[in-house]
C-alpha positions in Angstrom: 27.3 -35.5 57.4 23.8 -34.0 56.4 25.5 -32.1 53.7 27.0 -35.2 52.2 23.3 -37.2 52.3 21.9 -34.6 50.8 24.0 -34.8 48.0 24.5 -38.3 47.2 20.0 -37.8 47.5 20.3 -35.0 45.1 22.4 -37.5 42.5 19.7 -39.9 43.0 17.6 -37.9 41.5 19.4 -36.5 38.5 19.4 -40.5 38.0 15.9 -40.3 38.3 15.5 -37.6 36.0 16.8 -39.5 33.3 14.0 -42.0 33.6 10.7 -39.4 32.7 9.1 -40.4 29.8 10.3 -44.1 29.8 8.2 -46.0 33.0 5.0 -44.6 32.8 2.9 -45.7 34.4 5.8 -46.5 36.9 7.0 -43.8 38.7 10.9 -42.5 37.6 13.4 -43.7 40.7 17.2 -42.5 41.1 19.5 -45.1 43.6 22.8 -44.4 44.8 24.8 -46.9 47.0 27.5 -45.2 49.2 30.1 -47.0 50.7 33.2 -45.4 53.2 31.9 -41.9 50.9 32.6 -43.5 48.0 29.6 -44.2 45.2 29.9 -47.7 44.3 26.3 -48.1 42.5 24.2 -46.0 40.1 21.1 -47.2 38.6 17.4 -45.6 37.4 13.9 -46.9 36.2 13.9 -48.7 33.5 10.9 -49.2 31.1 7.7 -51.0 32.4 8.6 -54.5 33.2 11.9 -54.2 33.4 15.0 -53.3 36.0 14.1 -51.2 39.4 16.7 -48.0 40.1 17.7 -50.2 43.4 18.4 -53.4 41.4 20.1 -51.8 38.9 22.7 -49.9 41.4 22.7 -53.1 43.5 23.7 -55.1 40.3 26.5 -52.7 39.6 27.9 -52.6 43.7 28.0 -56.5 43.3 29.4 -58.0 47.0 30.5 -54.2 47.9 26.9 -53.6 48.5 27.3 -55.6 51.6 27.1 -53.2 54.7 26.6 -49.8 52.2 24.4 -47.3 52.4 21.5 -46.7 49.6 19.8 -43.5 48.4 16.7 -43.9 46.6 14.4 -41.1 45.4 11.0 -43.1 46.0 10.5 -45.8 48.5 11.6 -49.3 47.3 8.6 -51.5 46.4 7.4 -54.6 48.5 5.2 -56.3 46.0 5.8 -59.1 43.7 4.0 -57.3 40.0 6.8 -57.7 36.6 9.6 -58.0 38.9 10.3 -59.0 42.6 10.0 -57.1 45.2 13.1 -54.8 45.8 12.9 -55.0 49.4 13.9 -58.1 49.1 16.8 -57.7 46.9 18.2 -54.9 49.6 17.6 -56.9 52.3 19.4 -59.9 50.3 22.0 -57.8 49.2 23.0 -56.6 53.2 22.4 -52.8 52.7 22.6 -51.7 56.3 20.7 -47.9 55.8 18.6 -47.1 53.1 17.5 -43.1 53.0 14.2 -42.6 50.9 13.2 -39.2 50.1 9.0 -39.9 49.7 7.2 -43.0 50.7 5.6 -44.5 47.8 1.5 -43.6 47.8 0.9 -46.8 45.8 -1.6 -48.8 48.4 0.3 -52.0 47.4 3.7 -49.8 48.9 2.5 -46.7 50.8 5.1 -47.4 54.3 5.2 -51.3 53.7 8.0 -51.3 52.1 10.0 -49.6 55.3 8.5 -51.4 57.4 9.7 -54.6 55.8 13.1 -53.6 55.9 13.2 -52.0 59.6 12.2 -55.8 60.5 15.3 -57.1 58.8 17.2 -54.4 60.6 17.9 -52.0 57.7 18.3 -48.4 59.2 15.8 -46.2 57.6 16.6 -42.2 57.1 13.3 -40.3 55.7 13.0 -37.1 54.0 15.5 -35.9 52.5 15.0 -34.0 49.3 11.5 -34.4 49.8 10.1 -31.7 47.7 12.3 -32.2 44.6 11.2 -35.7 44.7 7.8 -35.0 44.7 7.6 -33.0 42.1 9.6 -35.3 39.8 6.8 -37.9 40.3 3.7 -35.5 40.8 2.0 -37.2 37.9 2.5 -40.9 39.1 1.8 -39.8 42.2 -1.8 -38.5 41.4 -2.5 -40.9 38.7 -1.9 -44.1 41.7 -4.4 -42.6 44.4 -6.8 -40.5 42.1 -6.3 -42.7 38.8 -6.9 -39.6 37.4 -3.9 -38.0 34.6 -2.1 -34.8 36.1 -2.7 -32.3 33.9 -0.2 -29.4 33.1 -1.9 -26.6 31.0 1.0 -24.7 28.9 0.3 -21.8 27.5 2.9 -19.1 25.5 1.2 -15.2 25.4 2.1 -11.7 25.0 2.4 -9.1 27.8 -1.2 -7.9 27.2 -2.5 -11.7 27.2 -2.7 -12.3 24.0 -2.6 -15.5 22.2 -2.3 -14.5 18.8 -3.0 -11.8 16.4 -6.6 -11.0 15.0 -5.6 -12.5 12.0 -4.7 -16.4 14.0 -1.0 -15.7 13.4 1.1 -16.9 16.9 4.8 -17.6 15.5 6.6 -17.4 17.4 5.4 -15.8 20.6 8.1 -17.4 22.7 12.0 -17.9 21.9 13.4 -20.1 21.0 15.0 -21.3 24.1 11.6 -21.5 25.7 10.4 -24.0 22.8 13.2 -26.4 23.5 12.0 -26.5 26.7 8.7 -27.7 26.0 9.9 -30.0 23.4 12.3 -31.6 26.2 8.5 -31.5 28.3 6.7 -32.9 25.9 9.2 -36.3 26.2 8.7 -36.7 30.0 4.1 -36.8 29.1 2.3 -39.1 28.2 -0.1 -37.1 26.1 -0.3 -33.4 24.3 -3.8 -32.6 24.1 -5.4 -29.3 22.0 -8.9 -28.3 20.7 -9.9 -28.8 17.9 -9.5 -25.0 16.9 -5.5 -25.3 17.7 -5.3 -27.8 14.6 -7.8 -26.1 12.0 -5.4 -22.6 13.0 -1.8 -24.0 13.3 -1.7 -27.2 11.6 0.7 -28.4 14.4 2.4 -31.6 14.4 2.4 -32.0 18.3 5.9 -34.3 18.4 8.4 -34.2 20.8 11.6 -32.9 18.6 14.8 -32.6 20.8 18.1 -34.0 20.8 17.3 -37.2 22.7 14.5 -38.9 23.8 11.3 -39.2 22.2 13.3 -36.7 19.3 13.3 -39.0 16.6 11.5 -40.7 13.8 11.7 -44.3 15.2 12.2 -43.0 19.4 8.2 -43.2 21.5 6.1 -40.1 21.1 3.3 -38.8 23.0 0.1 -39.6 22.4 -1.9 -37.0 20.6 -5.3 -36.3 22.0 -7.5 -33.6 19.7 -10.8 -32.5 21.8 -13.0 -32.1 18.3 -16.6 -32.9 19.5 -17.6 -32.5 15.5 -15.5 -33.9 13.9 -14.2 -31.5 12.0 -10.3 -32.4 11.7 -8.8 -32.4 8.6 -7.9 -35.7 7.5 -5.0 -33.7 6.0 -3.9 -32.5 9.1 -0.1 -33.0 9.7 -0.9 -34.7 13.3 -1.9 -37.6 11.3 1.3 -37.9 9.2 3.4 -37.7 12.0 5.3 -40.9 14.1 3.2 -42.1 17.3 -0.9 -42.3 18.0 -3.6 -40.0 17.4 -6.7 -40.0 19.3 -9.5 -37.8 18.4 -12.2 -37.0 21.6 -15.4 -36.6 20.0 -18.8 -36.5 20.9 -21.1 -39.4 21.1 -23.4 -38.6 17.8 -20.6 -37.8 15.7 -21.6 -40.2 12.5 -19.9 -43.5 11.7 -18.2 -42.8 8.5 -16.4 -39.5 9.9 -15.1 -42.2 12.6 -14.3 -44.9 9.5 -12.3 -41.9 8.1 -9.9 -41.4 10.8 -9.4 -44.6 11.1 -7.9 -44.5 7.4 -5.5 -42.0 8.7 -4.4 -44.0 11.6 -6.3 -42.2 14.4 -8.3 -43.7 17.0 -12.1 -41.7 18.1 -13.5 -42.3 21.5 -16.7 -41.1 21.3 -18.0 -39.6 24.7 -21.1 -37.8 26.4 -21.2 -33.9 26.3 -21.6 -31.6 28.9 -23.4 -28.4 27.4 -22.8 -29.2 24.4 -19.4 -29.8 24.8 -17.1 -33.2 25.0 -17.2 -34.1 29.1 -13.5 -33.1 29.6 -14.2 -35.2 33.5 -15.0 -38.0 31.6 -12.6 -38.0 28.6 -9.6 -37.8 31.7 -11.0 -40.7 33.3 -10.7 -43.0 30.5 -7.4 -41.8 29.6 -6.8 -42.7 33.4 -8.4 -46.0 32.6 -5.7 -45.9 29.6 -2.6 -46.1 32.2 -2.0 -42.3 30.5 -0.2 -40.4 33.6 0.4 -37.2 32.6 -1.2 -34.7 30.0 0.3 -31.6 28.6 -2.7 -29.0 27.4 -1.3 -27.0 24.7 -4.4 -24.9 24.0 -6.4 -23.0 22.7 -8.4 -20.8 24.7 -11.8 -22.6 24.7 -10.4 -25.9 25.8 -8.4 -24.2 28.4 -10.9 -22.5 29.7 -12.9 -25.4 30.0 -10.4 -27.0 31.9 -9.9 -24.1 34.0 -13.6 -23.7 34.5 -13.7 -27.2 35.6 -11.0 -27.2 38.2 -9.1 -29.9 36.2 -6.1 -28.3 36.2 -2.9 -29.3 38.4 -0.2 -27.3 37.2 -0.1 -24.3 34.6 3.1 -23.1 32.9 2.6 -19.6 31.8 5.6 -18.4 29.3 5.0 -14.5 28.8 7.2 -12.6 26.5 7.9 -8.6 26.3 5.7 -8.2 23.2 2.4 -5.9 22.8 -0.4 -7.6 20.2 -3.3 -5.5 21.4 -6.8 -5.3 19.0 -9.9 -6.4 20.6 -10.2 -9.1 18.1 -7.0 -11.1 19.0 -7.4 -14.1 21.1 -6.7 -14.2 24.8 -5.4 -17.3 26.4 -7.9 -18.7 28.6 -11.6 -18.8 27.5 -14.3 -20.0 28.9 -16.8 -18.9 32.0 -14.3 -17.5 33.6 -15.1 -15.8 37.0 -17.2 -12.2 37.7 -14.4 -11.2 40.8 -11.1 -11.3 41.3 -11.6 -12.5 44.8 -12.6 -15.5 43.2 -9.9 -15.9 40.7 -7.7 -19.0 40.7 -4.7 -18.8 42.7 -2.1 -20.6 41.6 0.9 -21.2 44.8 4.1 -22.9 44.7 5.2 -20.2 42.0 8.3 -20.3 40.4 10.2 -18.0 37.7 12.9 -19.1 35.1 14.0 -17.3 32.2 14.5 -18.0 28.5 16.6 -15.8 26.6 13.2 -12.5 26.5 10.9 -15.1 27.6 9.6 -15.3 31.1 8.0 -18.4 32.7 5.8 -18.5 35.5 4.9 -21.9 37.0 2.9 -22.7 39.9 -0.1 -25.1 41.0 -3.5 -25.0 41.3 -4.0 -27.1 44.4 
């Protein structure tokens, strides 16, 4: 019987799954609704403001719903905000057991919403799953009790730690399967951030281009956040020819025309304090918290990651190595910055995991 729970959890959440990068700043839910072993309701997250997983599988089970079973990824929500409560709409419905796999940290939520259906006498199972559904909302989950952005730093680098060539040159480091995957990433994030070196080197366009999704010309993209304290960013720059928003960090003397500029090419500038000279990376990730923007994915370079890393703003890192040798003392290492003077005191990352793409090798794990 365990066995079978566990299943019908884990279909929840490939239901969820297929809600990232359309409710931020909602968390991404999966609901199945079980009844004599049969699945008689199906339903995930829609975009802000609009249907709840449970609603949506309840809306499908109709009047079968009555004395069924539900599977939900994230527990249900007890608060009147866009939408009624869903608690409510179980409880109306006559679900008799409800298994949730993480209570919902939200302050508004955060157990209320089991406790409201244990009183209408709604048998609650807890746990199930529990780390995959975590993970699946580890950005929502920070962003609602920190309002901070989770921040991934992705980086792609050759066996000696190499970046790129003396020369700039980095395509392509990884293969080609390993790209896809980040494309696929970058259309679960709210935001790609690089330095301001990344765009004067690479020229990159920073899009999320995959078969579905944010892949298109007219489908959502990221937004694009350039750390460029000077200024400096070509108005040229492809970034700004691109589908979606641009928004270019820089510091708080950079002159009013360079800002009028940008705005002619469509890009926003938040001008903010420095720290040694520096944007305040601290204070540039609380007013993209302030922005509702849940998750970012640091693409590089070196200086800005190091700054990051140096800062302890850093959640999760995603590491894709390949079996190449650059070498030359002159060729860019991945991480900048301070950095540490022992290895005792090196960051250790934990949670690791390894996955493979075609020669490329990616190692994930978290700082924290």
């Amino acid at each position: 019987m365990l066995a079978q729970a566990t299943n019908f959890m884990e279909c929840a959440l490939s239901l969820a799954k297929l809600a990232l990068g359309y409710t931020s700043p909602n968390p991404a839910v999966g609901a199945v609704i079980v009844k004599e072993e049969d699945i008689i309701g199906l339903g995930y997250t829609q975009p802000p403001g609009s249907t709840h997983a449970e609603v949506m599988a309840l809306s499908q089970a109709g009047a079968k719903a009555r004395g069924a079973t539900m599977y939900v990824t994230l527990e249900p929500c007890c608060h009147y905000g866009y939408t009624p409560p869903c608690t409510k709409t179980i409880i109306d419905a006559g679900i008799s057991k409800v298994h949730i796999a993480i209570l919902d940290p939200n302050p508004l939520v955060s157990g209320q919403g089991v406790k409201e259906l244990e009183k209408a006498g709604v048998k609650i199972y807890l746990g199930e799953c529990e780390q995959g559904a975590y993970e699946l909302n580890e950005a929502y989950i920070k962003f609602i009790t920190t309002g901070l952005p989770f921040v991934i730093a992705k980086f792609a680098m050759s066996l000696d730690g190499k970046l790129a060539t003396k020369s700039g040159d980095s395509k392509w480091i990884s293969s080609d399967e390993a790209r896809k995957y980040i494309h696929n990433l970058r259309h679960t994030v709210d935001a790609i951030m690089v330095g301001i070196n990344t765009v004067m080197i690479d020229n990159p366009k920073l899009t999320a281009r995959s078969s579905s999704g944010k892949g298109g010309k007219m489908k959502l993209q990221p937004l694009r956040v350039i750390v460029d304290g000077k200024g400096r960013v070509p108005l040229t720059a492809q970034i700004f020819k691109e589908p979606g928003n641009v928004l270019i960090a820089a510091s708080d003397s950079l002159n009013i025309q360079k800002v009028d500029d940008l705005g002619k090419v469509g890009a926003e500038t938040v001008q903010l304090p420095t720290k040694e000279g520096l944007v305040d990376l601290e204070e540039l990730l609380r007013m993209l918290g302030r922005r509702k923007v849940t998750s970012i994915l640091v693409e590089g370079g070196g200086a800005l990651l190091g700054s990051l890393f140096d800062q302890g703003l850093v959640d999760k890192v995603l590491a894709f190595v390949s079996p190449i040798i650059i070498g030359g003392d002159e060729a860019k290492t991945v991480v900048g910055g301070k950095g540490v003077s022992k290895v005792a005191e090196a960051l250790q990352l934990n949670r690791i995991k390894v996955e493979k793409f075609d020669n490329t090798i990616l190692i994930s794990g978290y700082t924290k």
